[in-house]
C-alpha positions in Angstrom: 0.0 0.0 0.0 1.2 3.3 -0.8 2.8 5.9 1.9 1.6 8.3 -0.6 -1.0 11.2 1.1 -3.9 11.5 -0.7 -5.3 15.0 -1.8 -7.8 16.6 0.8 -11.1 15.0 0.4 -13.3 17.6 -0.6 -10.8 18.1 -3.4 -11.1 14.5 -4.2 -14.7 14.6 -4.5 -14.1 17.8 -6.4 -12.0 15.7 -8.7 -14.3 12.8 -9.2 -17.7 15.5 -9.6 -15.5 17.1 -12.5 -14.3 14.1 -14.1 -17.8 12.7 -14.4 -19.1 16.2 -16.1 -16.2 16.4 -18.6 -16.4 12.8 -19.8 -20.5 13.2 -20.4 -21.9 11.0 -17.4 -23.1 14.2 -16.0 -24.9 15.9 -18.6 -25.1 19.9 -19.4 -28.3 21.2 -17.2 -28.6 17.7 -15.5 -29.0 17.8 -11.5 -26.5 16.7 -9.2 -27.6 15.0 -6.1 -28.5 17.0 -3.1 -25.7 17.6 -0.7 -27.0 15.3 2.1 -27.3 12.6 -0.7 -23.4 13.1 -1.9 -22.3 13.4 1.7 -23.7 9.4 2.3 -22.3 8.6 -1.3 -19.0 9.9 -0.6 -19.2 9.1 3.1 -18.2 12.4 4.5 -19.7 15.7 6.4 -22.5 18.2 4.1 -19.9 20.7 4.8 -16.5 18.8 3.0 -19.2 18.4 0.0 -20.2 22.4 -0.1 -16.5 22.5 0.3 -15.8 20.8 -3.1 -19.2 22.1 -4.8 -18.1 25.6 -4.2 -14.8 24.9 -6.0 -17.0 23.7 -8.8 -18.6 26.7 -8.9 -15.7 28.7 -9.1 -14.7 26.8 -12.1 -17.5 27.1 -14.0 -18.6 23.4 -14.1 -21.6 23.5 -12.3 -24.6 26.5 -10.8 -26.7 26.1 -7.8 -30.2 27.9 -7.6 -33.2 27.2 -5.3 -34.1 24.5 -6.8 -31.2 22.7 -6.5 -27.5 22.4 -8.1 -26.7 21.6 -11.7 -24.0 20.7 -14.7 -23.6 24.4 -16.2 -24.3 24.7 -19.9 -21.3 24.2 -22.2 -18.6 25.1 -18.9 -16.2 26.8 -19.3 -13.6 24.4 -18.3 -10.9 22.9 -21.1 -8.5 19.9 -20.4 -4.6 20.3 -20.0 -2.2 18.2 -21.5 -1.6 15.7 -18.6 -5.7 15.7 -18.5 -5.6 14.2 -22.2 -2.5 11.9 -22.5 -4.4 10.5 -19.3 -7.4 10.1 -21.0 -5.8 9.0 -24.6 -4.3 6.2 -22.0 -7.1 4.9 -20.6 -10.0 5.1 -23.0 -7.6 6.3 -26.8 -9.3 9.5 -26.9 -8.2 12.5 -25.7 -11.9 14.5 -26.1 -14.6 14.8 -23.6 -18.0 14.3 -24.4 -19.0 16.0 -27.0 -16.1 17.6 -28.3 -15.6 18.2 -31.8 -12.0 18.6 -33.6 -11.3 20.5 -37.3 -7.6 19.5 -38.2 -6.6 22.6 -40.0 -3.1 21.8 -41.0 -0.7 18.2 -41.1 2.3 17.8 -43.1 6.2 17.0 -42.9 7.9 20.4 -42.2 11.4 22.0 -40.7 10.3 22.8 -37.3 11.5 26.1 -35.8 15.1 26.1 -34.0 13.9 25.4 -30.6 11.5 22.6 -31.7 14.2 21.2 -33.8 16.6 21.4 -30.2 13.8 20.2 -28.2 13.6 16.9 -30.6 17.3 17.1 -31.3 17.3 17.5 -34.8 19.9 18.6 -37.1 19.2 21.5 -39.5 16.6 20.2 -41.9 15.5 17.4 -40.8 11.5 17.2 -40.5 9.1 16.7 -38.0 5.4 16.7 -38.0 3.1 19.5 -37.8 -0.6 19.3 -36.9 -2.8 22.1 -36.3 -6.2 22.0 -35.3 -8.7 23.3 -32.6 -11.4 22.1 -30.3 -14.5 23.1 -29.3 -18.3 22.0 -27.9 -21.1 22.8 -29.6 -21.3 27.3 -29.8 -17.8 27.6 -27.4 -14.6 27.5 -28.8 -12.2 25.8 -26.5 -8.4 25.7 -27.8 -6.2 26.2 -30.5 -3.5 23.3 -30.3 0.2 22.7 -32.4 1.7 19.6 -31.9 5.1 18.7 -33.1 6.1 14.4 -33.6 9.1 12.7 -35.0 9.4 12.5 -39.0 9.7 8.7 -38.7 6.5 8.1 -37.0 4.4 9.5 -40.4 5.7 6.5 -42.1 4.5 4.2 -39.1 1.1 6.4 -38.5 0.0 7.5 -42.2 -3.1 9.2 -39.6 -0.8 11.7 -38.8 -0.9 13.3 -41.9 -4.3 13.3 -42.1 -7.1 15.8 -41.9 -10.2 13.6 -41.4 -11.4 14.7 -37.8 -12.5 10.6 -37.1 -8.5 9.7 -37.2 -7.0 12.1 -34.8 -9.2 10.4 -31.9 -6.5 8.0 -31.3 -3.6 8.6 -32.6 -1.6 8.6 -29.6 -2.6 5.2 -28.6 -1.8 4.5 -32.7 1.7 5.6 -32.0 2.1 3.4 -28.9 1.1 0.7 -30.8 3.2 1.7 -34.1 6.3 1.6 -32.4 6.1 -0.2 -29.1 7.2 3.4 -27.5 4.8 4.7 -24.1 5.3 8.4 -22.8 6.5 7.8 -19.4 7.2 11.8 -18.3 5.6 15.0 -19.5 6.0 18.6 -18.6 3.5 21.6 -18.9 4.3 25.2 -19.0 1.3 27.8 -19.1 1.8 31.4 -19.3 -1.3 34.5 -19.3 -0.6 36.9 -22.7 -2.5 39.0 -25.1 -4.2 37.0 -28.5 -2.2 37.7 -31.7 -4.7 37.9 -34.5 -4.2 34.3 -36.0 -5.4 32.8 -31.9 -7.8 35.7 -32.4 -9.6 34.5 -35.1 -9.3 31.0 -34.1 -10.9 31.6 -30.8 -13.5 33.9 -31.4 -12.3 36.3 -29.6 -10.6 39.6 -30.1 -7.3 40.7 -31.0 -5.1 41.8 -28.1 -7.6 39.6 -25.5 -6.5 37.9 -22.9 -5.5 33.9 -23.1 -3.9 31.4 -21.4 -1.0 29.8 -23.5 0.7 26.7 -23.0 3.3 24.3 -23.8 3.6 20.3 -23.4 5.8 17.7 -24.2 5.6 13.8 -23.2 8.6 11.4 -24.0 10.6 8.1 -22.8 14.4 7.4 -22.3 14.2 6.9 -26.0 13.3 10.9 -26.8 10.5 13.4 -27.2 7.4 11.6 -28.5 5.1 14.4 -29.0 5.4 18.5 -28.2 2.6 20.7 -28.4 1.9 24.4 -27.7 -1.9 25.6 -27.0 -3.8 28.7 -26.5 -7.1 28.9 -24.3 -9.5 31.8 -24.5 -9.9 34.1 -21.0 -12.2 32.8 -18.8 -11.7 29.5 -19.2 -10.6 26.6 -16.2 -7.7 24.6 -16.9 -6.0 21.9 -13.7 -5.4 19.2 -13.2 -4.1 16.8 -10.2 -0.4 15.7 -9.4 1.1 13.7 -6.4 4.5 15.1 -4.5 
């Protein structure tokens, strides 16, 4: 048994309340339990559940009325990188229910100089690019580069594709491919201004505020994947680590 401590509980039940709304077993506008009733599910005090509702509702994911509390309409709330290579792990899909995808851009390329040092590339050598952006029905949720190794194209023809149905998997495709598994990964987030190209992506204007990120998974063997992201303002993004 792990020595390991375990997050506070109201944060679990946080955790496992938001997890169940992003992946579509709570439905937009559908009624969460009453607070005495997720108490005796979770086995805890009303007040550790207000606790983790109220960090809910600072999210975003969820509004509480009179009548009773309930999964916000389209939430704000977008997944981070270790959120989706978890979820590409476990079911080969890194989207949440209903999620759409429109690749906008996938070919062999000369990366910039730092991509081509974070791979360890010589000077012309390629990499793969693929552009594309997510969103949920009306909301537009993130505009997403990722980088891959040149050699894995010939391995995972997908990865030059633009047909939305092939980029579900393609992690789990490259796992397969060549018998490689991300065992580390690193995200760096940073609050700027929109340039006009995340503008018009986004919806949003130019000179607005987003959250930007970067992410990269590998294994002794190298980088497997590196990515960069843009979210629009107001927007959640977490996600849960152990120390």
């Amino acid at each position: 048994m792990s020595d390991t401590p375990r997050a506070p509980k109201y944060m679990q039940i946080a955790d496992d309340l938001r997890t169940s709304v992003l992946d579509g077993a709570r439905p937009e506008g559908s009624k969460l339990p009453s607070n005495r009733e997720l108490a005796v599910t979770y086995g805890v005090a009303i007040a550790t559940v207000q606790r983790a509702l109220e960090q809910l509702s600072v999210e975003g994911i969820i509004r509480t009325s009179q009548r009773g509390t309930y999964v916000a309409n389209t939430p704000a709330v977008s997944s981070s990188g270790r959120d989706r290579v978890a979820r590409v792990l476990s079911t080969g899909s890194p989207f949440t229910a209903g999620e759409h995808c429109i690749v906008t851009r996938a070919a062999l390329v000369v990366p910039p100089l730092y991509v081509q040092e974070i791979f360890g590339l010589s000077e012309g050598d390629q990499v793969v690019l693929r552009e594309w952006h997510v969103g949920q029905g009306s909301q537009r949720r993130g505009l997403h580069v990722s980088w891959y190794p040149a050699q894995f194209a010939a391995l995972v023809p997908d990865l030059l594709s633009h047909n939305r149905g092939k980029v579900q998997s393609l992690l789990s495709k490259i796992i397969e491919a060549t018998g490689r598994r991300p065992t580390h990964g690193r995200d760096d987030m940073h609050g700027r201004d929109a340039d006009a190209r995340e503008a018009n992506y986004l919806g949003i204007r130019v000179g607005s505020p987003i959250l930007a990120g970067a992410h990269r998974y590998w294994d002794d063997a190298g980088v497997m994947e590196y990515g960069e992201w843009c979210l629009p303002y107001r927007h959640v993004i977490g996600y849960t680590y152990e120390l």
